[in-house]
N, C-alpha and C positions, 0 to 999 in steps of 0.2 A: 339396622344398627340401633341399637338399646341408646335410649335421650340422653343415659346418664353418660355414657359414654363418648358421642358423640363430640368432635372436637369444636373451637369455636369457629373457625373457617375453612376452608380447602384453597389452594393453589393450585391456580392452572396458570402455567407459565408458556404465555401466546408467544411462537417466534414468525418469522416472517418465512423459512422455509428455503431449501437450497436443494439443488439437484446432484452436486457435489458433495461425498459419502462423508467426507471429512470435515465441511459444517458441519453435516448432522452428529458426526461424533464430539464433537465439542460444545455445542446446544446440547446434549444426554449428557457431558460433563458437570455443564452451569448446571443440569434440573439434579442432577446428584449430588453435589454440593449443597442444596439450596433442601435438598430433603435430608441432607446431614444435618444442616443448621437449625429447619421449623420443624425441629421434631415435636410430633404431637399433632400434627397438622399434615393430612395427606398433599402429595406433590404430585403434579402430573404434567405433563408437557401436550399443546400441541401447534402446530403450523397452520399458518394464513394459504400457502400455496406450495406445492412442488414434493409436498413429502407428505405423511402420515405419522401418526395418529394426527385429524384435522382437529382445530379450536374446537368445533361443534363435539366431536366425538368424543375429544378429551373431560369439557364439560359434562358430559351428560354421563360419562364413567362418573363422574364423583357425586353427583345429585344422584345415581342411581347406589351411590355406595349410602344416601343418607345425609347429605352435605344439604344444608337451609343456608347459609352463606359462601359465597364464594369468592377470592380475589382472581380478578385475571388481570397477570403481572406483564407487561410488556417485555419480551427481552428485547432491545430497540435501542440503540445510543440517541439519538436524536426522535424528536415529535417532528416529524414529515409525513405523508398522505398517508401512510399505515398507521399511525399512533392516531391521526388526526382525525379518519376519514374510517378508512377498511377495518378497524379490528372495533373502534366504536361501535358502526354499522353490524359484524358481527354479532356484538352485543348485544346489542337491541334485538336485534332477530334472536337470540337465545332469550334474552326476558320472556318472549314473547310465549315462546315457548314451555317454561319454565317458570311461571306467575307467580308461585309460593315461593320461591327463591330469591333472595336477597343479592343482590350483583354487585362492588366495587369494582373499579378500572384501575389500576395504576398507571404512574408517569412513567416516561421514559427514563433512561440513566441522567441522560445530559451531561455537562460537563461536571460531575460530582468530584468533591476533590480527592477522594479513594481513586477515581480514575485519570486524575492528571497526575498524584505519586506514583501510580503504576507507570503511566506514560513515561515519566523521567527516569524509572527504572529501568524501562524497556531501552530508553536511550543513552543511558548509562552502561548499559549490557551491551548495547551496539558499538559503542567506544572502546568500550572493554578489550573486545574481541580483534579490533585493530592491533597490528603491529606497528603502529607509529603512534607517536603523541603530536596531536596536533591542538590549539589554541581553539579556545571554543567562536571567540570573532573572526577567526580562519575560515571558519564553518558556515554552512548554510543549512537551515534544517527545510526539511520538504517534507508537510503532514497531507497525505495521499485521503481523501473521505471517499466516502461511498458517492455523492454527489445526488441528488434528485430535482426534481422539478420544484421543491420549494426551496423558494429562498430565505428563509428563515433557519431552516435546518442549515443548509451549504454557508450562513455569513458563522453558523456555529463554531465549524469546521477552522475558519479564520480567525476566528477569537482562541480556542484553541491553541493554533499554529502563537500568536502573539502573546501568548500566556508564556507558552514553552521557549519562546524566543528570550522574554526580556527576561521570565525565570532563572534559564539556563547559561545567559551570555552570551547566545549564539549572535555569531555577525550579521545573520538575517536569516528571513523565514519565507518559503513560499507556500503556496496553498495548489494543488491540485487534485483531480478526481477520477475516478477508476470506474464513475457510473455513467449516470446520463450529463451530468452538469459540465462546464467548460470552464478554463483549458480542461482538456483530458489527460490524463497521463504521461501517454508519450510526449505529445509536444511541451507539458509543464517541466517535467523529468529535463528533457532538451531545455527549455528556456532558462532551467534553474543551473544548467552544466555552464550556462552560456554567463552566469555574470561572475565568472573568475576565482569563487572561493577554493583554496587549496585543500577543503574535502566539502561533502553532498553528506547528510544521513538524511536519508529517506526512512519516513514511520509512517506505516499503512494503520490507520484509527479506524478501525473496524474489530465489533466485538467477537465474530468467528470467521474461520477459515473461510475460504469457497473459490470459485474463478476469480471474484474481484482482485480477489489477495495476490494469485497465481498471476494475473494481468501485468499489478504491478511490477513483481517480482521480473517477469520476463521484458517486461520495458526497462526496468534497472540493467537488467542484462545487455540490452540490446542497443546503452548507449557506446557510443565510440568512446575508445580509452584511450585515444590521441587526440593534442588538439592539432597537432601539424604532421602533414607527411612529407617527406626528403625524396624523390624521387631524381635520380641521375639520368642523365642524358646518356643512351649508349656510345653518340659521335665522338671519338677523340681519344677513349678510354680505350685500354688494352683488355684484350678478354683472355687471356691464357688459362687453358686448361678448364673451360668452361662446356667444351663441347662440341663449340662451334667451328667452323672456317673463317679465316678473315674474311672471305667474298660471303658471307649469311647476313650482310648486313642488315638487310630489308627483311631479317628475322627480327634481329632486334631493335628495329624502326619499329615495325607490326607491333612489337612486347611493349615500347614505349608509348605508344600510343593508343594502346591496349587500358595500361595503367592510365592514362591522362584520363582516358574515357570514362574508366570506373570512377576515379575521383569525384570526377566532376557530376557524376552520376550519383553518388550516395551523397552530394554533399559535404565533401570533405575540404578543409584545408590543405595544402598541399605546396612548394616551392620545387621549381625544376632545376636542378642543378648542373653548371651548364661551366665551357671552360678546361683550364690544365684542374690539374687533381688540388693543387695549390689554392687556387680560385675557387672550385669545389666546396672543399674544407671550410674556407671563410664564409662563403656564404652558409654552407650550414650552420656556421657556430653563429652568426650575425643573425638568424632564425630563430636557434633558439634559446637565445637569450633572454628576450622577453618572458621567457615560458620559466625558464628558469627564476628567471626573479620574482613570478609570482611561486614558486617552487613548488609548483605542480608535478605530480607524480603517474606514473602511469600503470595501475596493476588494477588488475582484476579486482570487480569487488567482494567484499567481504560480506556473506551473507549468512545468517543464522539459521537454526533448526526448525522449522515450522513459523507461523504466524511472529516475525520479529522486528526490528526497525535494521536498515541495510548499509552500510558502511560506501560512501564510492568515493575514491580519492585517484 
């Protein structure tokens, strides 16, 4: 490459790597963007672990294009063991390598406030999409992070979560994680169903697709969209035209106590109802009444297109 021409830096944009195809097409998003915007300045991508082009190979594409400086730009929301520790380390081992070459490191995003408007965007888009209006102190918000062994990164994730609370208005916020850090997802997901708000928006804070996202998503899924089940006692009740014989009783003992079993087996709430049809009736209604007055709703949730924040009411 001729000196005169020669730009002032190169970018190599370090990710941390995913074996799911659909991170990586969105990490080649971000790096195509990011060569729309430095033009004049070569852009190249590469990954810490799990994919190709690796950081080492990436680098040395562009030193070998003629590059005497180089940024390697973190894609990274948080400084955790990869910001902190692994892509450093990299580093250094490329200096090493590469003596005549001038090295910067970049930070990670952090909490930049381009990324907490987008955040309120993405939860604004999640409201959106609901067919009910609901009150934002009705709501609970639940910000999902990647979760890792530092703690400094994981209290991020709750500063975060309490930015977009008091922001927002929402009636409260919980924090849970979809990686290694605790609670985990499902049980967060569950504890946050459990203190009563009459809707959930769950937003997974993560800068690309991959399993973590998919995790969540299927844990959203896979809470119960009852909080009470009505279950009748077959004794008493008339079965016409159901199938049975009046002598199949002990069919429908077996069924009833079939359901008791699974209830109590997944966890479930559940009232046996029991009595004339009369008696029946009341007590259901005496059931769910409480539910009512928190006016809890019960439908499937509403989930977006790709990487979004998820509706559960």
């Amino acid at each position: 490459m001729n000196a005169a021409a020669q730009p002032e830096y190169a970018i190599v944009v370090a990710a941390h790597g995913s074996r799911d195809p659909a991170s990586l097409r969105e990490c080649e998003s971000l790096v195509q963007l990011i060569k729309d915007r430095a033009t004049g300045h070569p852009v190249v991508h590469g990954y810490l672990e799990f994919a190709a082009p690796t950081i080492d190979e990436a680098v040395r594409t562009v030193v070998a294009a003629g590059a005497r400086r180089v940024v390697l730009l973190p894609a990274l929301l948080f400084a955790a063991m990869h910001a902190k520790n692994d892509m450093p380390a990299e580093l250094a081992w490329i200096q090493q390598a590469f003596p005549g070459v001038e090295f910067h490191f970049g930070a990670s995003l952090d909490l930049h406030p381009y990324l907490l408007r987008l955040a309120q965007q993405r939860i604004v888009e999640a409201e959106g999409r609901s067919g009910r209006t609901v009150k934002r102190s009705g709501t609970c918000l639940v910000v999902v992070g990647r979760g890792t062994s530092d703690p400094d990164a994981n209290s991020e994730v709750s500063k975060l979560a309490r930015m977009l609370e008091e922001g927002m208005g929402f009636g409260a916020s919980f924090v849970c994680y979809s990686g290694t850090a605790i609670p985990n997802v499902t049980e967060g997901l569950r504890t946050a169903a459990r203190l009563g708000f009459e809707r959930m928006i769950v937003f997974p804070y993560f800068l690309f697709d991959g399993r973590l996202i998919k995790r969540i998503y299927a844990a959203a899924d896979a809470l119960p969209r009852h909080d009470l089940y009505l279950l009748t006692d077959h004794d008493g009740v008339p079965w016409r035209g159901d199938g049975l014989r009046e002598g199949d009783l002990d069919v429908r003992a077996a069924m009833t106590s079939w359901f008791e079993d699974t209830l109590v087996a997944t966890g479930q709430s559940w009232v046996l109802l029991t009595g004339s049809i009369e008696e029946r009736v009341a007590l259901a209604i005496r059931s769910i009444e409480p539910l009512l007055e928190r006016r809890l709703s019960f439908t499937a949730p509403k989930t977006g297109p790709g990487f979004e924040a998820t509706v559960i009411e």
